[in-house]
C-alpha positions, 0 to 999 in steps of 0.5 A: 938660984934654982932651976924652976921656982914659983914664978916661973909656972904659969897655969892659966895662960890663954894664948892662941898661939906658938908664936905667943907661947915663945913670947911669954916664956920669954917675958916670964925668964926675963921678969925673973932676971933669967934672961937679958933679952926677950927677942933673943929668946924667942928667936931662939926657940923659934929656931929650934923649933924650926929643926923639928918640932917640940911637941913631943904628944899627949898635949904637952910641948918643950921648947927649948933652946941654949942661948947667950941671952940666958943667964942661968939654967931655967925650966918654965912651965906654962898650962895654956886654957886653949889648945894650941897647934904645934905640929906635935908628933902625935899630930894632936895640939898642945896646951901644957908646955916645959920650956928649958932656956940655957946659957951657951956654956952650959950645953951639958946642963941642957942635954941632961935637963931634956933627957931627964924631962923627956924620960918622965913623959913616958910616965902618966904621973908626971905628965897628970902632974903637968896637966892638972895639978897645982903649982906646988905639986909642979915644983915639987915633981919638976924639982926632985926629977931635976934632982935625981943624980946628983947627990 
């Protein structure tokens, strides 16, 4: 099962909310069967968020959280029509988000999917690519930065 597919890149939400973002995310891991509870999840990003934000700037968030709930290791993007305050670190709101979900056995996973996301927002073309191209697009440039290593 592959770590982002079509169903798991959402581009036309329109959520006032972080606490609504949390939510979808997690409706959306759930309806693709990758995580076996909606509230655990959003829970867990709640938590997580509560340690420091997410926001990392230029408009674009990743939450994220290593959970029991999750059943395979998943990243779900989601370009929301409103700007949404996220206490980023730019102090600028969000409304592109990349969101990684976990299994608790697989925190490795985890911390090498953030550090190999975190490292392409320095690049404009990565972020664009979130922001305003077509899901395709997403899956692809997502896919192959995912990739990168392991062969």
């Amino acid at each position: 099962m592959a770590i982002i597919n079509e169903n798991l890149i959402r581009l036309d939400a329109d959520l006032a909310t972080q606490e609504a973002v949390f939510q979808e995310l997690s409706k959306m891991a759930y309806l693709n069967n990758r995580v076996t509870n909606q509230q655990v999840i959003v829970t867990g990003l709640k938590m997580r968020e509560a340690e420091t934000t997410t926001g990392f700037g230029n408009g674009i968030a990743i939450p994220h959280t290593k959970n029991k709930a999750v059943k395979k290791p998943t990243v779900i993007v989601l370009r929301n029509k409103q700007l949404i305050n996220w206490h980023s670190l730019d102090g600028k709101p969000v409304n592109t988000i990349i969101s990684l979900l976990v299994p608790v056995d697989r925190g490795d996973t985890h911390l090498r999917m953030l550090a190999k996301l975190s490292r392409q927002m320095m690049h404009h073309e990565f972020t664009d690519t979130l922001k305003f191209d077509d899901q395709q697009q997403i899956l692809t440039t997502i896919s192959a930065v995912l990739q990168e290593g392991q062969k």
